[in-house]
BAKE-29072 format. One line per 5 residues: number of its first residue (from 0); their letters; for each residue x, y, z of C-alpha. Coordinates in steps of 0.1 Angstrom, whole numbers, m for minus. Layout:
BEGIN
NUM = A = X:Y:Z ~ ...
END
This chain:
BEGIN
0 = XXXXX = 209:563:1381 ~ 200:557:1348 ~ 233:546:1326 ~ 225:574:1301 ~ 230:601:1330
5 = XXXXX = 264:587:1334 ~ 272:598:1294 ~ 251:632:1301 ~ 279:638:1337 ~ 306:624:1313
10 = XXXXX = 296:657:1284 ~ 292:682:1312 ~ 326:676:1335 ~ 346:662:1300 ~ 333:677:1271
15 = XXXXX = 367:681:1251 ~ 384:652:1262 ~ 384:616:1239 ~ 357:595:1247 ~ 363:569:1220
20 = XXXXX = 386:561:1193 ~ 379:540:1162 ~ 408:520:1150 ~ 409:505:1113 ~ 443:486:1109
25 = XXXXX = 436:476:1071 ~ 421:509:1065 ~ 455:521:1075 ~ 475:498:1047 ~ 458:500:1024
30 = XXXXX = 468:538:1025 ~ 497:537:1029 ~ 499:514:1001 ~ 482:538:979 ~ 494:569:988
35 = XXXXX = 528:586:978 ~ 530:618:993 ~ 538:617:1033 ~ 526:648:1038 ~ 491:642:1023
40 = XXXXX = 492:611:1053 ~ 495:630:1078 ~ 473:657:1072 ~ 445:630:1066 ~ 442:604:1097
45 = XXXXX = 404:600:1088 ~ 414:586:1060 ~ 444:560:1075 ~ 410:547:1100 ~ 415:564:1128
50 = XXXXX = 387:583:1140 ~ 379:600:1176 ~ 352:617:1190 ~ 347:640:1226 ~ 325:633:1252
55 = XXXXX = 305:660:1245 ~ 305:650:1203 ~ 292:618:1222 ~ 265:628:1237 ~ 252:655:1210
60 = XXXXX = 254:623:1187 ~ 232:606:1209 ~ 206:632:1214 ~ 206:642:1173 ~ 195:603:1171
65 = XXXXX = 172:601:1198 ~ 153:629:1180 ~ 155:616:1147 ~ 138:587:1165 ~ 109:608:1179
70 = XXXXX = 102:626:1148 ~ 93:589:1136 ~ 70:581:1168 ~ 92:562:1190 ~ 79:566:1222
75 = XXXXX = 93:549:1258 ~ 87:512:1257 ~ 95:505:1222 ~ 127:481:1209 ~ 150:492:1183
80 = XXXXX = 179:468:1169 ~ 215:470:1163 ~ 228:452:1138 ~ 261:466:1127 ~ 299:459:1132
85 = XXXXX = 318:480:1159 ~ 326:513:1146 ~ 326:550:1161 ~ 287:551:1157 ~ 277:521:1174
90 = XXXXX = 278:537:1213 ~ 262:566:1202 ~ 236:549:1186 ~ 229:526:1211 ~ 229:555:1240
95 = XXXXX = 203:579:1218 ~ 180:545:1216 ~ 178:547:1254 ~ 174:583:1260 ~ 140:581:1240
100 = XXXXX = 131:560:1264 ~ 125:526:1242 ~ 146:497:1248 ~ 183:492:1224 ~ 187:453:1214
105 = XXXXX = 220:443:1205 ~ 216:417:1170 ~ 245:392:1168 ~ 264:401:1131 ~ 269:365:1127
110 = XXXXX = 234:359:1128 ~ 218:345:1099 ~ 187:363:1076 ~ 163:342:1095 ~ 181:347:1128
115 = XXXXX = 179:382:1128 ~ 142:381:1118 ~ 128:356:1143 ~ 151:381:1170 ~ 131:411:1157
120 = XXXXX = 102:396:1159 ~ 107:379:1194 ~ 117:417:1207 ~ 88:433:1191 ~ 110:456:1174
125 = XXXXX = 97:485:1155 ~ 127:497:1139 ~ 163:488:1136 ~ 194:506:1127 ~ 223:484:1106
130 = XXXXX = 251:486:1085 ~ 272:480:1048 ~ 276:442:1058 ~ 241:430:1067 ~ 225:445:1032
135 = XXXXX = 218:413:1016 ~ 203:401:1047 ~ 180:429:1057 ~ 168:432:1024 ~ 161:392:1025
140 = XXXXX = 133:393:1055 ~ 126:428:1044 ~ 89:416:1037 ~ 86:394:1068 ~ 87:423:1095
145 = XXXXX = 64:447:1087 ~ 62:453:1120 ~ 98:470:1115 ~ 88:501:1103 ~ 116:524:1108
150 = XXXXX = 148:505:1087 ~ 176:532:1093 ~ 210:522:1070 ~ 247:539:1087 ~ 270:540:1056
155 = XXXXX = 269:551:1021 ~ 249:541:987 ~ 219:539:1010 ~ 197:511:996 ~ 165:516:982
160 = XXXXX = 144:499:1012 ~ 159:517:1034 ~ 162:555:1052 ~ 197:572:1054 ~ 211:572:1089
165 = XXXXX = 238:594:1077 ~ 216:618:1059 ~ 189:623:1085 ~ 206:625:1117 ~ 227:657:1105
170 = XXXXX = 190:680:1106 ~ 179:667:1145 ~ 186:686:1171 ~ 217:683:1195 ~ 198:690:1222
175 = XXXXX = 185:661:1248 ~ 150:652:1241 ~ 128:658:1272 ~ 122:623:1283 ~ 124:615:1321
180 = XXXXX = 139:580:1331 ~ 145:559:1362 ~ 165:530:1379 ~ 131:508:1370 ~ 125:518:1337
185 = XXXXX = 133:490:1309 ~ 167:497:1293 ~ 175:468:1268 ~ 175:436:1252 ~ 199:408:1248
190 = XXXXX = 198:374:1233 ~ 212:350:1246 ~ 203:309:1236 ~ 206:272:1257 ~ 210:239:1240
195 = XXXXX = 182:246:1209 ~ 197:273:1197 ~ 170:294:1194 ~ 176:329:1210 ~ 162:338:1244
200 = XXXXX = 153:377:1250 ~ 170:387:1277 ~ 154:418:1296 ~ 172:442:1318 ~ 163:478:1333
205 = XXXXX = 187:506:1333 ~ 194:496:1370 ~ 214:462:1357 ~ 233:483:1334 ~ 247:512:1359
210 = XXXXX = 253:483:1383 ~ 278:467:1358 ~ 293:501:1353 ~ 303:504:1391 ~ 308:467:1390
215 = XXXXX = 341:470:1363 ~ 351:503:1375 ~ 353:488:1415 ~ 374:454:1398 ~ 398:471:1379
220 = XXXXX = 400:504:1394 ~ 397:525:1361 ~ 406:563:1366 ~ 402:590:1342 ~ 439:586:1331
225 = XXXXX = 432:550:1320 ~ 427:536:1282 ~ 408:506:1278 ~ 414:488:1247 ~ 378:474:1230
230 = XXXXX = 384:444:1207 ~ 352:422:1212 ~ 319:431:1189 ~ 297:458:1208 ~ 265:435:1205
235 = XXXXX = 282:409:1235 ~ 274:423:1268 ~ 309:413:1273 ~ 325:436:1261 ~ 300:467:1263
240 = XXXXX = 300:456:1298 ~ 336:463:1303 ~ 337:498:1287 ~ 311:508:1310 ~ 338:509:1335
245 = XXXXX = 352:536:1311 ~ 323:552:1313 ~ 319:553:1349 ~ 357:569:1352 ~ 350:590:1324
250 = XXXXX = 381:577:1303 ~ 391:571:1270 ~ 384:541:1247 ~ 399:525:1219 ~ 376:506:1196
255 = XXXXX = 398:482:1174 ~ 387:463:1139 ~ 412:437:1143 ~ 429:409:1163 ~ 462:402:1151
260 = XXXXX = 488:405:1174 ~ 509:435:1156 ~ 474:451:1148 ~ 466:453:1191 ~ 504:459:1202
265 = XXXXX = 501:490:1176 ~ 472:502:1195 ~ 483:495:1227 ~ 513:512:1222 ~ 501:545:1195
270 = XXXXX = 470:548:1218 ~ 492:546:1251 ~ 463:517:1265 ~ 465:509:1299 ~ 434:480:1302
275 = XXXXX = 429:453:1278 ~ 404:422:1277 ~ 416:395:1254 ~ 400:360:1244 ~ 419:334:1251
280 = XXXXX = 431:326:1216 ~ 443:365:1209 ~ 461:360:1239 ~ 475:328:1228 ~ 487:345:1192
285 = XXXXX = 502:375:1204 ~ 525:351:1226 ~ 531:329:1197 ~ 538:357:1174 ~ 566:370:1204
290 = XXXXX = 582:332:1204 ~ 587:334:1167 ~ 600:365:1163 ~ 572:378:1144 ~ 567:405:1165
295 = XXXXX = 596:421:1188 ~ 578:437:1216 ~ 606:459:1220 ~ 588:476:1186 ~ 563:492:1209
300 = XXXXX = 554:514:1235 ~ 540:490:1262 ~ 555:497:1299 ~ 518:519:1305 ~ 496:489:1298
305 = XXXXX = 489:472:1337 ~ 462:453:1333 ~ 454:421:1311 ~ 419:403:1320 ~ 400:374:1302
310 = XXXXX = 370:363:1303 ~ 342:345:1279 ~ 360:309:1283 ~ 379:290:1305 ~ 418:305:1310
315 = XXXXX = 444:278:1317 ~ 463:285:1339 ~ 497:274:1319 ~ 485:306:1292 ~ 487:333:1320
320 = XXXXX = 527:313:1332 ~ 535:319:1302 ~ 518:354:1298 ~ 541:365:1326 ~ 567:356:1315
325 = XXXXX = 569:380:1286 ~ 549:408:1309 ~ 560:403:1342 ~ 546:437:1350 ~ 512:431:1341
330 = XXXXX = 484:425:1367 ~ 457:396:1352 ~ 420:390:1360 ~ 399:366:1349 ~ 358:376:1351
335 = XXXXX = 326:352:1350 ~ 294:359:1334 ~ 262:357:1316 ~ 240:377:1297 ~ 212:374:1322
340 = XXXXX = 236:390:1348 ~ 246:420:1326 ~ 277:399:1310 ~ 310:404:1335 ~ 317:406:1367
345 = XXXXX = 287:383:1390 ~ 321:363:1395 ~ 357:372:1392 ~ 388:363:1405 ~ 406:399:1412
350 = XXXXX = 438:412:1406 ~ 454:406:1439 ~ 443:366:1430 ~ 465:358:1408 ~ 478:324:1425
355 = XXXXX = 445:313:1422 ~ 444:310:1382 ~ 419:286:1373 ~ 393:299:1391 ~ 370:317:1380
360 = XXXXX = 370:340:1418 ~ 346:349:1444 ~ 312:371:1439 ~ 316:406:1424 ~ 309:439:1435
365 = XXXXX = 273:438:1446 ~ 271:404:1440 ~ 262:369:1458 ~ 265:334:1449 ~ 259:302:1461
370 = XXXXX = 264:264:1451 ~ 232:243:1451 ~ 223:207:1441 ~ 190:196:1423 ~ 166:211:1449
375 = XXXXX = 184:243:1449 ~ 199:231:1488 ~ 232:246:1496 ~ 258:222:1489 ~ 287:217:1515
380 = XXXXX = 320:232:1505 ~ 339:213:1482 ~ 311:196:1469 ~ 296:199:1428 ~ 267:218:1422
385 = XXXXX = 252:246:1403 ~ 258:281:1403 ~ 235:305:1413 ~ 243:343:1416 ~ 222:375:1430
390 = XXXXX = 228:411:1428 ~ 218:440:1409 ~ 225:430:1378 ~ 206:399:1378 ~ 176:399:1343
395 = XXXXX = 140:413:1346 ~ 130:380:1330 ~ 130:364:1294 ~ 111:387:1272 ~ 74:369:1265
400 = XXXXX = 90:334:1282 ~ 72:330:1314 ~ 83:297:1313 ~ 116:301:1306 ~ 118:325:1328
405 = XXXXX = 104:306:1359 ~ 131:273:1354 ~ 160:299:1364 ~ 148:324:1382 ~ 137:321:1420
410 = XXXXX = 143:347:1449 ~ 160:371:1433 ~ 186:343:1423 ~ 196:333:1390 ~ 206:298:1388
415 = XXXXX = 230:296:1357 ~ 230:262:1346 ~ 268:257:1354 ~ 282:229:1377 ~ 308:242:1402
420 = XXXXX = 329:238:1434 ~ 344:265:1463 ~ 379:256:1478 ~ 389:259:1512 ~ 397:295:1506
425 = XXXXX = 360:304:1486 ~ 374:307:1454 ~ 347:293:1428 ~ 359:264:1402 ~ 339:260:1370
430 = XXXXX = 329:218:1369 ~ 318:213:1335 ~ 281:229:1320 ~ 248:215:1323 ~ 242:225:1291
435 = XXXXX = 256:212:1261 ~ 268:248:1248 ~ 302:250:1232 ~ 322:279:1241 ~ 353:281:1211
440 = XXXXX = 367:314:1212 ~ 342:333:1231 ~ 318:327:1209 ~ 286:302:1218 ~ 280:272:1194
445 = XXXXX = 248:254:1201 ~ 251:217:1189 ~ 216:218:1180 ~ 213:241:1151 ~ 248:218:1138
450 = XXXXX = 230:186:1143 ~ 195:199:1127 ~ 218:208:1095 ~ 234:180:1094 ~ 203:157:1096
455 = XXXXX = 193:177:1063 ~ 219:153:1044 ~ 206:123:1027 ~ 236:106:1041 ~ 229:110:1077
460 = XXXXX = 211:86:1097 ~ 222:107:1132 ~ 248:130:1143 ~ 257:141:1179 ~ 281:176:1181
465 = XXXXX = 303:180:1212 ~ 327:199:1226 ~ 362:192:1226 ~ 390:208:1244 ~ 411:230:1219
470 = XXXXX = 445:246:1236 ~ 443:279:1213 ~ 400:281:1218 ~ 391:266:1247 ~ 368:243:1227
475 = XXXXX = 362:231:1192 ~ 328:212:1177 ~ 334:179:1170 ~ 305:159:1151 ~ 303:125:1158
480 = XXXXX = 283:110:1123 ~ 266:81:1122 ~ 262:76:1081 ~ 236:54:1067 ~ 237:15:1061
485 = XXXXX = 260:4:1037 ~ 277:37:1027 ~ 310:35:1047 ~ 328:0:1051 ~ 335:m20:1083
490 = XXXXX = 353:m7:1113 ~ 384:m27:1102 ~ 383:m30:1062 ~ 411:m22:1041 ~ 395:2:1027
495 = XXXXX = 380:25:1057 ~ 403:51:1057 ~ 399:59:1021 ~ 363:63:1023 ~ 363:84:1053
500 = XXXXX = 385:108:1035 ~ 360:109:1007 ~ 331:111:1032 ~ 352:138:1047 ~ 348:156:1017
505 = XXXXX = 317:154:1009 ~ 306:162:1041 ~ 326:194:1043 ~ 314:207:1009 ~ 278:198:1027
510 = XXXXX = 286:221:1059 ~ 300:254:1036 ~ 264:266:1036 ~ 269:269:1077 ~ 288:301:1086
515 = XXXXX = 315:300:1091 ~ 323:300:1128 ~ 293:271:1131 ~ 310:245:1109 ~ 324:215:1124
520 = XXXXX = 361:213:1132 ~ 361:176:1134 ~ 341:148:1121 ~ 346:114:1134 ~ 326:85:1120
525 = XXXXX = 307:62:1142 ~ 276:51:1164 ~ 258:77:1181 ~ 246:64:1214 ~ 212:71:1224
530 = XXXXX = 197:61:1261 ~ 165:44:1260 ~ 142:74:1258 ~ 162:84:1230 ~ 185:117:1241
535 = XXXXX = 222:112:1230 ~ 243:104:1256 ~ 266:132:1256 ~ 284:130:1285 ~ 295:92:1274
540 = XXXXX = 307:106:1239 ~ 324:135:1257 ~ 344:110:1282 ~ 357:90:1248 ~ 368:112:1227
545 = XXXXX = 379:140:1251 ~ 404:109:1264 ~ 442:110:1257 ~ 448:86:1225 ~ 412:73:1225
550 = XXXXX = 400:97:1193 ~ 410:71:1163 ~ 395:84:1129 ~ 394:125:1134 ~ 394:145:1103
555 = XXXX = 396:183:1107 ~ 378:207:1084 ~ 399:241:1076 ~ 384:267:1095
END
């Protein structure tokens, strides 16, 4: 079925119970900072960033925008974009996009002015719906997409280039525009990028999304008395992916802006959560935060929360040891993914698995995979090669990249690009990747876009970015700089340390008009290798520095 039918069953058997909850810890604070009277709290938990909404406020949200979107000619077929940070509105939008019939794209927040335009332009977007935070940037490409013509703005002190979301949406009807879908019809676009760093369309049908739905609800068993806890940003199929399985069970959702420890035990425990996905390195601070005593656990209501899964990065195995040791209750699952297969759940290791930490599982619900070598042969057990999964979920194609398309998409199988083994047992072991992106923190870093900055610097004569492994974020970028002639003094002068420091410097100051999240987090100073057709040798510059002791001059830039 169509994934909107499942929000349309969700209004009609649950209208009145919670759907979703919107969580603002520094909303809260501030406050309570502010305010005196206790009463005038209480009677006001709008105002202390807590919001809610039914099923059936839900869906009559949806509907109001999908009309608002007909009364300006959106017809099935057409892309609208998403740029705005999780809040109460964002599912609703996203939903009332689909039941027009056009096609909801998901805009990374961290995207640059120029990012965002090239995305619209790549989806043939005609409108696009954002909020507060991306103001400055809209308004900075507003001239270079005319071919967005609908610019809808979700907050207050609407700016001038821009329609009222808010405003609008309060005169369309509740009722569900007439608009007939199917399994086949085109649901949405994400983007998704390799090794250039320029964002790939990614095109799936409403039949991927439902699948993923069923997918999370078979792996983690939701029922309608669970509460899944929503930290991630909406626009990563990731984490929209894993709500679905709320969706599917009809159950509640928290939706929380935030991811310091005491700010997701709070919501855990006021919210009486029963599911939460982590990242790695929020699972890593709230532990840290229980060793030091900055949290006592015994502070909060916890005993109802079951289930802890990650996914997004590699999971060491010591990290869930030491999880359960704190919450030996807790059930763990780890979950494997890409955009092209609808985000989680292709691969996961299951909840019964638990001895088998490190992997990342065995195929998901629906789901088939193999392990092939260059000719896209079956390898024989044990052996390296690259993944390949197939199942419901698997992409339409890459939106106007035939190409593209064509390198990783054969049979119904979608080769992935990463290098793995099976065990005796079938369990799937992630090798290393066959392309050069760095995962830190669940987010993707594409050395590319570092290293075509960098080479921008008068300084430079070449730079090669890597991965590195990073305990708290699975990996860190390291650039490896190569300056020019004469600039930085001999590997063993006196005076070599005191001029990387400055170059240090300098070259930090460089990287601050990166965001934030793309800057470097080490430079080291030295050759950059290149083979004789002129690629860096990555993999040699990964084996170096990602040895014990072997990393001499590394100089971390403050994150």
């Amino acid at each position: 079925m169509p994934i909107t039918d499942l929000l349309v069953r969700n209004a009609e058997q649950f209208p009145y119970d919670i759907s979703l909850v919107e969580i603002n810890p520094e909303m809260e604070a501030n406050a309570r900072r502010t305010w005196k009277d206790y009463e005038l709290i209480e009677a006001n938990p709008h105002e202390l960033g807590r919001k809610e909404m039914t099923w059936l406020e839900f869906d009559m949200k949806a509907n109001r925008f999908a009309n608002l979107l007909l009364t300006r000619g959106v017809k099935k077929g057409d892309k609208i974009g998403i740029l705005m940070m999780n809040c109460l509105d964002w599912l609703p939008i996203y939903f009332g996009i689909m039941k027009t019939g056009a096609l909801a794209v998901p805009l990374n927040f961290r995207y640059t002015a120029d990012e965002i335009e090239y995305c619209l332009k790549k989806a043939d977007c005609i409108g696009m719906v954002f909020g507060p935070e991306f103001i400055g940037r809209v308004e900075d490409i507003c001239d270079k997409i005319p071919q967005v013509r609908i610019l809808l703005y979700a907050g207050e002190n609407c700016p001038s280039f821009a329609d009222s979301y808010d405003q609008y949406i309060e005169y369309c009807s509740e009722h569900a525009p007439n608009i007939t879908l199917t399994d086949d019809d085109d649901a949405a676009i994400y983007f998704s990028s390799g090794t250039t760093g320029f964002p790939k369309a990614i095109l799936h049908k409403h039949r991927s999304l439902s699948h993923s739905a069923k997918c999370e609800q078979n792996h983690h068993h939701q029922t309608k008395n669970d509460v899944f806890l929503c930290i991630p940003p909406l626009y990563h199929t990731g984490a929209k992916m894993h709500w679905f399985g709320s969706l599917f069970s009809g159950s509640k959702a928290v939706i929380l802006k935030g991811t310091k420890p005491e700010f997701i035990l709070k919501a855990v425990s006021d919210e009486r959560c029963t599911i939460v996905w982590l990242l790695v390195p929020w699972a890593q601070d709230i532990l840290d935060a229980i060793d030091s005593g900055k949290v006592n656990i015994k502070n909060y209501h916890l005993d109802q929360w079951h289930l802890m899964h990650i996914g997004a990065q590699p999971v060491p195995p010591s990290l869930i040891k030491r999880w359960k040791e704190h919450f030996p209750h807790h059930v763990y699952d780890t979950n494997y993914g890409l955009s092209e297969s609808i985000g989680p759940g292709c691969v996961h290791l299951g909840i019964e698995n638990i001895h088998k930490v490190g992997a990342i599982g065995k195929a998901g619900y629906g789901w088939q995979t193999k392990i092939v070598d260059s000719e896209r042969n079956e390898v024989a057990q044990g052996e390296v090669g690259e993944l390949a999964v197939r199942g419901p979920g698997v992409m339409t194609c890459y939106y106007k990249d035939l190409e593209a398309t064509a390198e990783c998409l054969a049979d119904g199988w979608l080769f992935t690009g990463d290098m793995a083994e099976e065990d005796a047992d079938g369990f799937i072991y992630l090798v290393d990747r066959k392309k050069d992106v760095i995962i830190s923190g669940g987010e993707n870093i594409y050395p590319v876009q570092i290293e075509d900055f960098l080479r921008k610097s008068d300084d430079i004569k070449d730079v090669a970015v890597i991965g590195l492994p990073d305990a708290r974020l699975g990996e860190i970028s390291a650039a490896i700089i190569e300056l020019k002639e004469g600039l930085i003094p001999a590997e063993n002068a006196p005076d070599r340390e005191a001029s990387e420091a400055k170059w240090n410097e300098k070259i930090t100051e460089f990287c601050t008009a990166l965001p934030r999240y793309k800057r470097p987090r080490k430079i080291i100073f030295a050759d950059v290798p290149r083979n004789p057709t002129g690629k860096i040798e990555k993999p040699a510059l990964r084996k170096k520095y990602n040895a014990e002791g072997i990393v001499a001059r590394e100089n971390e830039i403050n994150a």
